[in-house]
NUVOVO-466291 format. One record per residue: z, y, x of N, C-alpha, C, CB in turn; residue in three letters. Coordinates in steps of 0.05 Angstrom, whole numbers, plus 32768, in hexadecimal, padded with zeros to 4 digits. Glycine has a CB too. Example, Ala and Ser with C-alpha at 12.3 -4.5 7.8 and 13.67 -1.06 7.14 Angstrom:
809C7F8E8108809C7FA680F6809C7FBE810880B57FA780E2ALA 808E7FD38101808F7FEB8111809D8001810280727FF4811ASER 
This chain:
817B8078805F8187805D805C81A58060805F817A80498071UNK 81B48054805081C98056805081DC803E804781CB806A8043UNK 81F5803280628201801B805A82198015806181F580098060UNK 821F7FFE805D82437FFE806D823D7FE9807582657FFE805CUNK 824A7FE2809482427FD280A282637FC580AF822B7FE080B4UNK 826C7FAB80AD82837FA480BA827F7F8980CB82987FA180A4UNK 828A7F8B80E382877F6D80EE829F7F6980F982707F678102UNK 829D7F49810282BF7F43810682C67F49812982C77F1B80FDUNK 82A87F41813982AA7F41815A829F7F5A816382977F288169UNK 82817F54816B82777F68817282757F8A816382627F5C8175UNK 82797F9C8167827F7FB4815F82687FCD816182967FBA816EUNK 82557FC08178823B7FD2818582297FCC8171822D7FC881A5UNK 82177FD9815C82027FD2815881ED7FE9815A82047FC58143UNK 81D97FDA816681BA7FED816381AE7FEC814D81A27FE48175UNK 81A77FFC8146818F80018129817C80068132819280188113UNK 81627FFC813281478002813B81408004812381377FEF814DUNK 812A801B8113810E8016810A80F580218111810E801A80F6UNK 80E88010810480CA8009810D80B58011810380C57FF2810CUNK 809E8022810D8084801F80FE807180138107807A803480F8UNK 805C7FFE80FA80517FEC8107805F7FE0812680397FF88109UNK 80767FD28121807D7FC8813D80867FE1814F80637FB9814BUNK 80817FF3814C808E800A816B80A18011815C807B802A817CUNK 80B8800F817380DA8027816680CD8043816580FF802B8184UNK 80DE8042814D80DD8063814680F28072814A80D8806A812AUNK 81088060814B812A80668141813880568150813380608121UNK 8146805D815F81558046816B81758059816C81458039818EUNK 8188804A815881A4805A815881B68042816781B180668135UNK 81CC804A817081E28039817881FF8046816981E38039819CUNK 82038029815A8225803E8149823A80278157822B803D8116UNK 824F803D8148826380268155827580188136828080398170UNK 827B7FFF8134827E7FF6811A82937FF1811682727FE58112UNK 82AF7FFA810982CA7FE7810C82CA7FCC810082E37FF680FEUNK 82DC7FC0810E82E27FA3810482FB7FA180F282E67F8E811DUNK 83067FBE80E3831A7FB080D283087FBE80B483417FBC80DAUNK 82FC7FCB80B482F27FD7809582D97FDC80A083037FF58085UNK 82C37FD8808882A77FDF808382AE8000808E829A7FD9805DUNK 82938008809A8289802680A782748025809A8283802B80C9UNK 82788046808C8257804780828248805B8091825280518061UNK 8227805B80908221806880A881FC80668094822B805280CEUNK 81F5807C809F81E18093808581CC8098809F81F680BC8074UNK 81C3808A80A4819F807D80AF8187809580B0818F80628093UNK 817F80AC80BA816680B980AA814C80B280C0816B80E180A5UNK 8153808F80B98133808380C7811A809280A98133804D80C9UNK 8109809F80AF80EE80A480A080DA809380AA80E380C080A3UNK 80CB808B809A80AA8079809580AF806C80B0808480908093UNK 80B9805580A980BC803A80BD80B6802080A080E8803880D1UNK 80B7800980B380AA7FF580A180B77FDA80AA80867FF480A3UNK 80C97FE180BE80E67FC580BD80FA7FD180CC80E07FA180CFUNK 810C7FCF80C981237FD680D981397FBA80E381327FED80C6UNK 81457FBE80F381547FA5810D816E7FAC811281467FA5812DUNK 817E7F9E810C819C7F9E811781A07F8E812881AF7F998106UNK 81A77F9B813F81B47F88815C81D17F8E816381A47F8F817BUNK 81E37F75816181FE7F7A816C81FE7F7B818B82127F648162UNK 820E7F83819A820E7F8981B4822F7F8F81C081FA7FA281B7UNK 823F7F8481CC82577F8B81D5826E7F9781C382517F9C81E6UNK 82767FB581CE828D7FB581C7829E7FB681C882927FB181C3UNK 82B97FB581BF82D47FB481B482E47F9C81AD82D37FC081A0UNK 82ED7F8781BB82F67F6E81B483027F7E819A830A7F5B81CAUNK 830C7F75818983117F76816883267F60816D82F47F6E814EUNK 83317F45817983457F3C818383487F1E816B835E7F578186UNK 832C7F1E815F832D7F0F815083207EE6815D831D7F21813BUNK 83267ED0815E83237EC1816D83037EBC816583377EAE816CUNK 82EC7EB2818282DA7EA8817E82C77ECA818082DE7E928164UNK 82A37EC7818882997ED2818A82857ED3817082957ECE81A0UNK 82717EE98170825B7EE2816482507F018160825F7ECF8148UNK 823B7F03815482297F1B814B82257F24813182117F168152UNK 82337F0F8128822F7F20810382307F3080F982397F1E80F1UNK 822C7F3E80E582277F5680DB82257F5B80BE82137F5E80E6UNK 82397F6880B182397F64809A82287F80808782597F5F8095UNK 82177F83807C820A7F9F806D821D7F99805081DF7F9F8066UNK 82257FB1804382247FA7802A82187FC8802682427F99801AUNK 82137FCA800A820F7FDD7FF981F47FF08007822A7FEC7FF5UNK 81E67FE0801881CB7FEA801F81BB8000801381BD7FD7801DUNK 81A780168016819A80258001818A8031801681AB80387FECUNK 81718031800A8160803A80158143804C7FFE815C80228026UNK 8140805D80098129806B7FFB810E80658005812C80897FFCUNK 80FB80687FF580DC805C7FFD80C8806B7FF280D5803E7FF1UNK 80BF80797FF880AE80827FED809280727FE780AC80957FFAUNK 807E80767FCD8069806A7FC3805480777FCE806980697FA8UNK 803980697FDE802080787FE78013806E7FCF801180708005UNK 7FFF80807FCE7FEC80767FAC7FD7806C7FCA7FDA809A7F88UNK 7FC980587FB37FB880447FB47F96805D7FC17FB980307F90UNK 7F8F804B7FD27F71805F7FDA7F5D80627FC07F59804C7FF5UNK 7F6780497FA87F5380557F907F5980677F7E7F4B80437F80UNK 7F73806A7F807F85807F7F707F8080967F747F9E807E7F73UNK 7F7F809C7F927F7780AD7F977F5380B57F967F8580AC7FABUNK 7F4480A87F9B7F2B80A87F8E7F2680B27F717F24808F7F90UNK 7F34809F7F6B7F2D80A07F497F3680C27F3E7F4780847F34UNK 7F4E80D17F537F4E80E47F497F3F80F97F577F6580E87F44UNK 7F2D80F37F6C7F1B810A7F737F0A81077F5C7F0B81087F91UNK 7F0280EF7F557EE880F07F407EE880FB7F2B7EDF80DB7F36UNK 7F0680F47F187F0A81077F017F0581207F0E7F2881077EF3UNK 7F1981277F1D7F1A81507F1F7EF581597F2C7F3D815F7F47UNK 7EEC81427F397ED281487F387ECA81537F1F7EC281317F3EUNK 7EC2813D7F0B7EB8813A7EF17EC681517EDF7EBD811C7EE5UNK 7ED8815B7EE77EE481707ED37EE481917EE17F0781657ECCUNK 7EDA818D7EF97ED081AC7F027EAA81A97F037EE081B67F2AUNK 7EA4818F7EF37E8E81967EEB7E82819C7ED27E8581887EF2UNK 7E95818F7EC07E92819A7EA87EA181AF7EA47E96818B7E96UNK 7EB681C07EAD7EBA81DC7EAF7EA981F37EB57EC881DD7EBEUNK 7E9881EA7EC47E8181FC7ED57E6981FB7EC17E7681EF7EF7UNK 7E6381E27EB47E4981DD7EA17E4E81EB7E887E4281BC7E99UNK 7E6D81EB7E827E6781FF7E657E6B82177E657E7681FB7E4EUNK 7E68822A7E847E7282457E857E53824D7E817E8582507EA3UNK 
C-alpha cells in the first residue's frame, strides 16, 4: 500500500490493519504539516485498515483537529478463486486423467 499523507495539526498517525477485526500491523509515522509525505505500507492479507491522529508537533497553525489528508492511495489485492472454481477444476483434471488412462 502506498500513499501521501498531509495534515495541517496533528502530525502522529497510527496505521492499523486488520484481519477479521485483530491488528495485524500497527505502524506509527510521523507526517509533516508543510508538504504531503509518502510512505509504502507492506500490510499483507488484512481486510480494513485505520488511521488515527495522535499528538505531535504543533505545526503553529491556529485551531485544533485530526484530519488527514490521503491522496494518490494504491493498493494491491490479490483474487481467491471461488470454492467452485476450484471444484470445477478438480473434476475436469479428474475426467481427463481418466480418459488418458482408458485409451492407453
Amino acid at each position: 500500500m502506498l500513499t501521501f499523507i498531509f495534515c495541517l495539526f496533528s502530525t502522529k498517525k497510527l496505521v492499523e490493519g486488520f484481519l477479521d477485526g485483530i491488528t495485524k500491523y500497527a505502524t506509527t509515522v510521523t507526517v509533516d504539516t508543510t508538504s504531503p509525505t509518502q510512505f509504502n505500507f507492506d500490510f499483507l492479507d488484512i481486510d480494513s485498515l485505520k488511521f488515527t491522529s495522535s499528538g505531535g508537533i504543533d505545526a503553529g497553525y491556529e485551531g485544533s483537529g485530526t484530519q488527514i489528508v490521503l491522496d494518490n492511495f494504491t493498493y494491491n489485492s490479490k483474487t481467491v478463486p471461488e470454492p467452485t472454481t476450484i471444484l470445477g477444476l478438480l473434476t475436469v483434471t479428474s475426467f481427463g486423467i481418466a480418459l488418458s488412462r482408458k485409451q492407453k
